[in-house]
Phi, psi and omega in degrees: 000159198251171177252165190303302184311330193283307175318281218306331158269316133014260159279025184247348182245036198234180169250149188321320181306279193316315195285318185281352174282318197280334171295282168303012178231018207291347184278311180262033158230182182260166197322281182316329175268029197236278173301358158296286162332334170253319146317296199306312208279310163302316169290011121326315182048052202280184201237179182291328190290323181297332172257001157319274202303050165215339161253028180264308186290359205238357182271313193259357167276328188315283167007292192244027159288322191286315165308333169288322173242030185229278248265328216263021210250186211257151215281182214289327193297299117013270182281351177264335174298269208292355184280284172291347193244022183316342167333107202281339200274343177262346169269357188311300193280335173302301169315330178290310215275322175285355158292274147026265173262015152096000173315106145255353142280357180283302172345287197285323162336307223265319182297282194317329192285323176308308189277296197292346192264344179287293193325294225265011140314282179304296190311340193276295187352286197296347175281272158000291186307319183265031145088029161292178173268154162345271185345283198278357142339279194298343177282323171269350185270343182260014177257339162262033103329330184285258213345292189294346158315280183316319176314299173313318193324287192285359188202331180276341202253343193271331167307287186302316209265333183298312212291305210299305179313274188357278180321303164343259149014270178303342198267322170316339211258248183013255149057254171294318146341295177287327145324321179251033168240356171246000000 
């Protein structure tokens, strides 16, 4: 376990930013090192303009965690790609690169499109096997594209943006909170 003195040097080396960041993040440190961290912050004396800018960057990474999982999702092209191409070993680098840069509704876009284009594969198959013709196989594996477009459209997608406001929501409520404790 580490000790007060050890913290308090520590944070005596952290940059301003950083202590405020271990303040507004107060649920994943411990009691003490929350306080330290605000002992420290005080013998600083920091001024108002330093906590503008710092609650201005933590206002625009939300911004763009929330444009990253509402506004980002995958272009038409995109979801027709992971549809037919259900293959996890040929979607592998898309899924790297939207990992990568922090997509996770793409992520999850690229899983769900995958999952429906594998059933309705299999579904054509099992159709193929009991003597449909070509035509209408191929006709039924690419026309459940539609179903899953809406689908995603209307219901995978309307989650995730509820799922994100929720999350919203507390960090707004939290927020106004502190404001009206200081």
């Amino acid at each position: 376990m580490v000790s007060k003195q050890e913290l308090q040097l520590t944070y005596s080396s952290l940059p301003t930013e950083k202590l405020m960041e271990i303040i507004d993040n107060k649920f994943g440190y411990t009691e003490m090192a929350v306080s330290v961290a605000f002992e420290e912050l005080a013998s600083r004396k920091i001024s108002e303009e330093e906590v503008k800018n710092y609650k201005s960057k933590q206002i625009e990474k939300l911004n763009n965690y929330i444009r990253k999982n509402i506004s980002h999702d995958l272009s038409l092209s995109q979801k027709n790609l992971f549809y037919f191409l259900f293959i996890p070993l040929l979607t592998a680098p898309f899924r790297l690169g939207f990992k990568e840069k922090g997509f996770k509704l793409k992520i999850k876009q690229a899983n769900y499109y995958s999952l429906f284009g594998f059933i309705f594969c299999v579904l054509s198959t099992l159709f193929l096997v009991q003597g449909m013709s070509n035509l209408f196989v191929a006709a039924f594996w690419m026309g459940g594209f539609i179903p899953a477009y809406l689908m995603d459209e209307f219901f995978n997608r309307q989650r995730q943006i509820k799922k994100l406001q929720k999350l919203f929501g507390q960090a707004e409520t939290e927020e106004s909170a502190q404001e009206q404790d200081a």
